[in-house]
C-alpha positions in Angstrom: 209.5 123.1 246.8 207.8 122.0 250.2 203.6 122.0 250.4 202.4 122.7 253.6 199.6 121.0 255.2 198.4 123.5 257.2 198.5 127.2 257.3 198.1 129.9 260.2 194.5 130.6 259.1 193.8 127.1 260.4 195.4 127.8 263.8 192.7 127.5 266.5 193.4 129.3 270.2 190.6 128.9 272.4 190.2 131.7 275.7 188.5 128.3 277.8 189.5 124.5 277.6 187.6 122.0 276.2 188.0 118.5 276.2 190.3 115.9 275.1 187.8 114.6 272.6 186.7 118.1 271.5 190.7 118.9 270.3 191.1 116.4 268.8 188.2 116.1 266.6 189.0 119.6 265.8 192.1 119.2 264.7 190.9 116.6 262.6 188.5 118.0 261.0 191.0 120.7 260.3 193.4 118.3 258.7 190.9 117.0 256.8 189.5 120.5 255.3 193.3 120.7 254.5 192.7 117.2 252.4 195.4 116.1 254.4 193.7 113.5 256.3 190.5 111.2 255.6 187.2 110.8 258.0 188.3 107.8 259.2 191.8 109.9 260.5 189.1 111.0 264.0 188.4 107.4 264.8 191.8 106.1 264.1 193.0 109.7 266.5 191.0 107.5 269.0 192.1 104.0 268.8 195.9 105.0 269.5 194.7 107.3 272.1 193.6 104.0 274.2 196.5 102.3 273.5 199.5 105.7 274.4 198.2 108.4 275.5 199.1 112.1 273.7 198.6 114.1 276.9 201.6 116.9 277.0 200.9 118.7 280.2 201.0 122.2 281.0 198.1 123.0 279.2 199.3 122.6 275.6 
């Protein structure tokens, strides 16, 4: 049996953009209501940002 970690109640969709910063503290403070991730996950979500950046393109 698989658990997942998150669920579609904990899909966001916003009708404006927000920032980089603002998405990603969202989403981990979604994975950490899930008790997936720790407080420390945000800051870490930072670090590796300087170092590779996660930017998709085409607004995703």
């Amino acid at each position: 049996m698989t658990q997942s970690v998150l669920t579609i109640d904990q899909i966001r969709i916003h009708p404006g953009s927000v920032s980089k910063e603002e998405a990603m503290r969202e989403a981990a403070g979604i994975l950490q209501d899930a008790g997936a991730v720790t407080a420390a996950y945000f800051d870490a979500m930072l670090q590796r940002e300087q170092t590779v950046s996660t930017y998709m393109g085409n607004e995703l």
